[in-house]
C-alpha positions in Angstrom: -123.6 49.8 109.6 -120.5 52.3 110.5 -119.8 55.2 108.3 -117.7 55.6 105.6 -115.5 57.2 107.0 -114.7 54.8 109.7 -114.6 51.9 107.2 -111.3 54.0 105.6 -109.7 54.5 108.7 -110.1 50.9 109.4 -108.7 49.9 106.0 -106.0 52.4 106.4 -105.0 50.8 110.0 -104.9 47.2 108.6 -102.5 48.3 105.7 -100.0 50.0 108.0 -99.7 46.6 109.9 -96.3 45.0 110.0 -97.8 41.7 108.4 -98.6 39.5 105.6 -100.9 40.6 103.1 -102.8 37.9 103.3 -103.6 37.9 107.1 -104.3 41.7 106.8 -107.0 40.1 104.8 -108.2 38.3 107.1 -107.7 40.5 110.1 -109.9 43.1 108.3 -112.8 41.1 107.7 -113.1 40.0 111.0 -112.4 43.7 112.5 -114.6 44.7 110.1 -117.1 42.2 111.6 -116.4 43.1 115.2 -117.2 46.8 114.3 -120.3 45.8 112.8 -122.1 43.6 115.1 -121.2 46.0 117.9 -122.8 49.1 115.4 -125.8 47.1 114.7 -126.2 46.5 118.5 -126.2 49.9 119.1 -128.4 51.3 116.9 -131.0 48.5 117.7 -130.6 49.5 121.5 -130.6 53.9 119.8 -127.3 54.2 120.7 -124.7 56.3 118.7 -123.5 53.4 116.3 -120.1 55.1 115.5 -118.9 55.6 119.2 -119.7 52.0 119.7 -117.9 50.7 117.0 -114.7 52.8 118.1 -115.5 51.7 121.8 -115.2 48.1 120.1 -111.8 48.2 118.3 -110.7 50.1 121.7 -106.9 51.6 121.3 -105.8 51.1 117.9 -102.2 51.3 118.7 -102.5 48.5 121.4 -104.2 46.9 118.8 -101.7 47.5 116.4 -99.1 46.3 119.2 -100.7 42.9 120.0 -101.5 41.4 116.5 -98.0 42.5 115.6 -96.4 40.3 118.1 -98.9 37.3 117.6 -98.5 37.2 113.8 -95.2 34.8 114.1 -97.4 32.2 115.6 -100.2 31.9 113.1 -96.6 30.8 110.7 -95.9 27.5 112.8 -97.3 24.4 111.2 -98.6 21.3 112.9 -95.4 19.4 112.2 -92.9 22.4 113.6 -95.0 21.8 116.3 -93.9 18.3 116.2 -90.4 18.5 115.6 -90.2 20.4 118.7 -92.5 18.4 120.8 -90.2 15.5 119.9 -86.9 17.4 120.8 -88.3 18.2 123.9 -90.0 15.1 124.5 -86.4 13.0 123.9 -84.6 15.7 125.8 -86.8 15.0 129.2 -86.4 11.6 129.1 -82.3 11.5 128.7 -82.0 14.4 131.5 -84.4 12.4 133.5 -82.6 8.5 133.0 -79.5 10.0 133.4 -79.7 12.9 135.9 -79.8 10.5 138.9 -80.7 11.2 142.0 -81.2 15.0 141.8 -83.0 14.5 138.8 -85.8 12.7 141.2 -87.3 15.5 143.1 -88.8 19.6 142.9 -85.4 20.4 141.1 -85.8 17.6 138.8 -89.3 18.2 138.0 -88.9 22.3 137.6 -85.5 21.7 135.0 -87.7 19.4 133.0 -90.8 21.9 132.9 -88.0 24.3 132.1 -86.8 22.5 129.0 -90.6 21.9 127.6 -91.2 25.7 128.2 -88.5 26.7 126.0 -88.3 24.5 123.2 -92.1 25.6 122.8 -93.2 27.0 119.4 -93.6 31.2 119.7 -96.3 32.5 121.2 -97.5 29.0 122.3 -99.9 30.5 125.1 -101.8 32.6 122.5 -102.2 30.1 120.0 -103.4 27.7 122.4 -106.1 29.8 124.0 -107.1 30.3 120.3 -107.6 26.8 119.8 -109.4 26.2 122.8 -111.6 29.2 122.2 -112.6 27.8 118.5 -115.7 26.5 117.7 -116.1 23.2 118.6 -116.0 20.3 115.9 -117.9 16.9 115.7 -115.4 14.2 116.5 -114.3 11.1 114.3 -117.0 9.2 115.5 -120.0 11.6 115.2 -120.4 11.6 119.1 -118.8 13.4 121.0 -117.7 17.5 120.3 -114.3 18.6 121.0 -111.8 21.7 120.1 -109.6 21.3 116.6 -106.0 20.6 116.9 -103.3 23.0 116.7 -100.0 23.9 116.8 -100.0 24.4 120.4 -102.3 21.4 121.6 -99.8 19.1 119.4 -96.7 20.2 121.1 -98.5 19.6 124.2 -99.5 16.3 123.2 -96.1 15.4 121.7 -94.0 16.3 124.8 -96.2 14.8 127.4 -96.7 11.4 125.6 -93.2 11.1 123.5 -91.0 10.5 127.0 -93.3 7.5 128.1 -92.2 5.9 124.7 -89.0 6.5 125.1 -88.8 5.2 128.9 -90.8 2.3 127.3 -88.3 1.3 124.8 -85.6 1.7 127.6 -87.3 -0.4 129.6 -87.4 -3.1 127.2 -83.7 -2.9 126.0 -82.4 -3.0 129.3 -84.5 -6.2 130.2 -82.6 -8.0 127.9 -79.7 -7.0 129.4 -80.7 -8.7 132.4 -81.6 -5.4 134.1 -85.3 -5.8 136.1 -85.6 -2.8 138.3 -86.5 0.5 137.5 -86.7 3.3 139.2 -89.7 6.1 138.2 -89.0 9.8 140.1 -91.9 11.5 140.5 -90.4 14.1 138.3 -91.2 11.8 135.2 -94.8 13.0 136.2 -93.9 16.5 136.0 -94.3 17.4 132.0 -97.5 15.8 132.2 -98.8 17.7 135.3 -97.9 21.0 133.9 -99.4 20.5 130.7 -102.5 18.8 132.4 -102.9 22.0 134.5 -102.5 24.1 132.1 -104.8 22.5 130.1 -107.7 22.7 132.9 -107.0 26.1 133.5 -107.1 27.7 130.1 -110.4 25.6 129.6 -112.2 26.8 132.1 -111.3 30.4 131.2 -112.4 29.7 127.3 -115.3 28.6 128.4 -116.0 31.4 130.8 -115.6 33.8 127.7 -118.1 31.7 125.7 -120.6 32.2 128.4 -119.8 35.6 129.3 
């Protein structure tokens, strides 16, 4: 186990954060964790246990730096998340059945990967490499094992499904106006894509830090 006196400083550090006193809780107990697993480590392997437990917080005011600007994302809720999937979502498909033809090609497809971007919730690339970095958890039929989901993996849900209903619904009310063709840019694709890659990519690195 670290000394005392590194268990202070680390107590003094979390209180000086600029956030809620109930995530400094939380934050502490699992720096305190991180410090201690890599102690242990090192005084199994007759190592000095305090220089690897500073070696394993690293630079405290990088530290200090990077939980201060992800703390507004642990604040957004699944349905914030939703609310701004949706926006997005119904945004898309307007700008996309009523853009017309420049709405069909790479300008098209980069304006509407533009408007999902920004209308994302804060810090939407951090929170979802969290999520796909959790533990994984047994799915609803006691099969199959997949990642829990979050803020960020419901606004990426929301906005690549929600414009599909909407075309949908389109679809239908202008077939009882008479109207039977319907033209689908590739650009419709383009939310979807993104997302999808993004998706595959951010995977394959939370799963190379698993293994690692």
């Amino acid at each position: 186990m670290y000394s005392g006196r590194m268990k202070d400083e680390l107590e003094r550090f979390v209180a000086s954060l600029a956030i809620p006193a109930d995530r400094k809780a939380i934050i502490l107990a699992e720096l305190t964790d991180h410090v201690a697993c890599a102690t242990e480590a090192a005084a199994r392997d007759g190592l000095d246990p305090e220089a690897a437990g500073r070696a394993a917080l690293g630079n405290l005011e990088a530290l200090r730096r990077s939980l201060e600007a992800i703390e507004p994302a642990f604040r957004i809720t699944m349905w914030h998340a939703v609310g701004r999937g949706l926006l997005a979502a119904v945004l898309v498909a307007i700008v996309l059945d009523r853009g017309g033809a420049v709405m069909a090609g790479i300008v098209g497809a980069m304006i509407v990967v533009a408007i999902a971007a920004a209308l994302a919730p804060p810090r939407a690339l951090d929170l979802l490499r969290a999520e796909l970095r959790a533990p994984r958890i047994r799915g609803t039929l006691g099969v199959a094992r997949g990642v829990p989901i979050g803020p960020a993996l419901t606004y990426a849900l929301t906005v690549t499904s929600v414009p599909f209903v909407v075309w949908v619904a389109l679809i239908i009310e202008r077939a009882y106006a008479g109207a039977t063709v319907l033209d689908v840019p590739p650009s419709a694709f383009a939310v979807a894509a993104a997302v999808c890659l993004l998706l595959l990519v951010e995977g394959i690195r939370a799963r190379r830090r698993a293994a690692a």
